[in-house]
Structure formats: structure tokens, C-alpha cells
C-alpha positions as CSV (number, residue, x, y, z in Angstrom):
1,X,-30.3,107.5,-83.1
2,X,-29.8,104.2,-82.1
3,X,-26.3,104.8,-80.8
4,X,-27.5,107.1,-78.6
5,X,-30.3,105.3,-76.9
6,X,-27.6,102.0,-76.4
7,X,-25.3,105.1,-74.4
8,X,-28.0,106.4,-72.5
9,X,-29.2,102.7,-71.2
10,X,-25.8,101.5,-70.9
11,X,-25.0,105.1,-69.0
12,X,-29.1,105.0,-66.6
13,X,-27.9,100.9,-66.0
14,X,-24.0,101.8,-64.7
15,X,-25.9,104.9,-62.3
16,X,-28.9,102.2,-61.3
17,X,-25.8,99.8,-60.3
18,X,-23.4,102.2,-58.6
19,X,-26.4,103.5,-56.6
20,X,-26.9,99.4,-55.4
21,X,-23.5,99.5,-54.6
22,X,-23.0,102.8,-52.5
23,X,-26.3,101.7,-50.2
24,X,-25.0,98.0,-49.2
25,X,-21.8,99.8,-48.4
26,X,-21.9,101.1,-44.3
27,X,-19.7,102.9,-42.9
28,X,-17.2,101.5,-39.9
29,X,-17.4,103.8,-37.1
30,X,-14.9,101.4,-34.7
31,X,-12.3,103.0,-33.4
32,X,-11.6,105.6,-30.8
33,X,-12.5,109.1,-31.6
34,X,-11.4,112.3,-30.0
35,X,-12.2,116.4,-29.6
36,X,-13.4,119.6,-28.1
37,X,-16.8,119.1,-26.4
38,X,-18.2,122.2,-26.1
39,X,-21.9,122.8,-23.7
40,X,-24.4,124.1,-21.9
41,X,-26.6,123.3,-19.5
42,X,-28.9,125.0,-16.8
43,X,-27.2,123.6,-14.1
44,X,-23.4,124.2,-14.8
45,X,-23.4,126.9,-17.4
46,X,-20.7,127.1,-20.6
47,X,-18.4,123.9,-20.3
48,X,-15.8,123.3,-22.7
49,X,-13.8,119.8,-22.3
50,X,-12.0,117.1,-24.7
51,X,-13.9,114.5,-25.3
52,X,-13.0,110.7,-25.6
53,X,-15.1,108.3,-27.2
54,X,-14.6,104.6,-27.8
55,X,-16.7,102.6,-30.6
56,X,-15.8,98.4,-30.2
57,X,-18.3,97.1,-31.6
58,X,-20.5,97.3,-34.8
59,X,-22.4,94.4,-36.4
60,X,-24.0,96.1,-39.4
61,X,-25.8,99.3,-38.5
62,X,-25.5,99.1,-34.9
63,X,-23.1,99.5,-33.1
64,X,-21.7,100.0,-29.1
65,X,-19.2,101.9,-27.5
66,X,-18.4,103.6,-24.1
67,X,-17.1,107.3,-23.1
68,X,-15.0,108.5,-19.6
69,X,-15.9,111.5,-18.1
70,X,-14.6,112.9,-14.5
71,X,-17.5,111.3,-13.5
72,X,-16.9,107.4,-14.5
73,X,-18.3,105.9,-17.4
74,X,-20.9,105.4,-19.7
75,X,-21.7,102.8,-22.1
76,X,-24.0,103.4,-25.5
77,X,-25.7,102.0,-28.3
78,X,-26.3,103.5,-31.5
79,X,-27.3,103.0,-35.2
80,X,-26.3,104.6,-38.5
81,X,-29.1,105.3,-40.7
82,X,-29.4,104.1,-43.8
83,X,-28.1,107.4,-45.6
84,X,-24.4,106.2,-44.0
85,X,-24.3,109.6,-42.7
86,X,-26.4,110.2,-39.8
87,X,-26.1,107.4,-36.5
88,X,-27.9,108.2,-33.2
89,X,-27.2,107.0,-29.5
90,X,-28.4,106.5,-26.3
91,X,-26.8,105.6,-23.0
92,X,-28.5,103.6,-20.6
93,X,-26.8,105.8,-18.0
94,X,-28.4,109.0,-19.4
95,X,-31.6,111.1,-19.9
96,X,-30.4,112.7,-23.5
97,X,-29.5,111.4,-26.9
98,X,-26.5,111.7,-29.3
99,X,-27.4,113.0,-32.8
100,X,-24.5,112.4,-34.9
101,X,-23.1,113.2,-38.3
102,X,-20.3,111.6,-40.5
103,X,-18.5,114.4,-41.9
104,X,-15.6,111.8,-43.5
105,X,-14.2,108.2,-43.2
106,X,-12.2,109.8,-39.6
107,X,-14.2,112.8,-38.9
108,X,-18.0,113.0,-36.8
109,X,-19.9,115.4,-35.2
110,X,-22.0,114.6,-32.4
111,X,-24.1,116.7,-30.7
112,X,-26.4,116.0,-27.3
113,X,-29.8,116.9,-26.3
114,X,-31.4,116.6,-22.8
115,X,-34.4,117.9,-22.0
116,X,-36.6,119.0,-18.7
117,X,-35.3,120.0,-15.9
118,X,-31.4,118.9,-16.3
119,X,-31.6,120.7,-19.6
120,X,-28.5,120.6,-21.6
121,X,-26.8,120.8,-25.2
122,X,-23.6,120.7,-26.6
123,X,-21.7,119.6,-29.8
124,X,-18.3,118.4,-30.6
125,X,-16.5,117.7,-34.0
126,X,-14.1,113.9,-33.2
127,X,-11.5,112.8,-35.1
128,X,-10.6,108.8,-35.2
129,X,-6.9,108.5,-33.4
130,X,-7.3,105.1,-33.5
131,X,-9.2,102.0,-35.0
């Protein structure tokens, strides 16, 4: 009886410290990161595009980056929650925000929302081509 209580401490104190471990970890989202944008919004209908995203910065959770579009280009700032899986951004340049996933170590989704009168939505899976 004794044995077994020693393995299950030994085993509830190595799943206690792994747990430690895996939430001081965060995840390194510099790099650039590239794919198939795919929208709609109420001014210019169904768009589908390739999307270009640059991340160059990160100093814990937060992090900055910058996209080109036809139109120029925009700069953002975003965090990663502490689940290492979900990160969110906003542009200073824009009205709607980025709700992002990390799907692996060089795969994301991200997917915008804008509301009112410019309404608009639209997700697109990126893979890291470079970091």
C-alpha cells in the first residue's frame, strides 16, 4: 500500500511540475507568415486575396508586426493569451480586430471582425515562410 501512495505522489508532483513548465513557456510568433485571406464585407462583397503578414517583434506576450495591402500598410499590436494559443490584434490604422489561433509552432489562423457600417469578416489559415 505504501508503494503505491510513493507512485501516485511522485506521479501528481511530475504532472504539478510539467504543468509549471508548459505555462512559463510562450510561444514565438516572429517571423513572416503567409496565405489565402478569404472575406466579406458590405461594401465590396466576396474577396479572396493572399495575405502577407510580418511579426518583428515580441517581448513576452506582446508582440508588433505590420501587413501590405494594395492599399499601403498597416502596423499592429497584439498579445497571446496566456493559454499560448489564442493572441489578438488591433491596428491603429483600422476599425476591426484580429482574433487569432495557433494551430502549430508555423501554422495560425486569423480571422477579422469590423463592425457598423463598414461591416466586414474574413479568415485566413498562415503559414510561417520565414523567421
Amino acid at each position: 500500500m505504501k508503494k503505491i501512495l510513493l507512485i501516485l505522489i511522485i506521479f501528481f508532483c511530475v504532472i504539478s511540475y510539467t504543468n509549471q513548465i508548459k505555462a512559463r513557456y510562450i510561444v514565438n510568433l516572429i517571423g513572416v507568415w503567409e496565405g489565402t485571406n478569404k472575406s466579406y464585407s458590405t461594401e465590396k462583397g466576396y474577396r479572396t486575396w493572399n495575405k502577407k503578414i510580418s511579426i518583428f517583434e515580441q517581448n513576452e506576450r506582446i508582440f508588433k508586426g505590420n501587413f501590405k495591402y494594395y492599399g499601403g500598410e498597416k502596423n499592429f499590436l497584439g498579445t497571446i493569451r496566456s493559454n499560448n494559443k489564442n493572441f489578438y490584434w488591433v491596428s491603429p490604422e483600422s476599425k476591426g480586430y484580429i482574433h487569432g489561433e495557433i494551430l502549430n509552432r508555423n501554422t495560425i489562423e486569423i480571422c477579422y471582425t469590423e463592425a457598423y457600417k463598414g461591416a466586414a469578416v474574413g479568415c485566413a489559415i498562415l503559414k510561417r515562410t520565414q523567421k
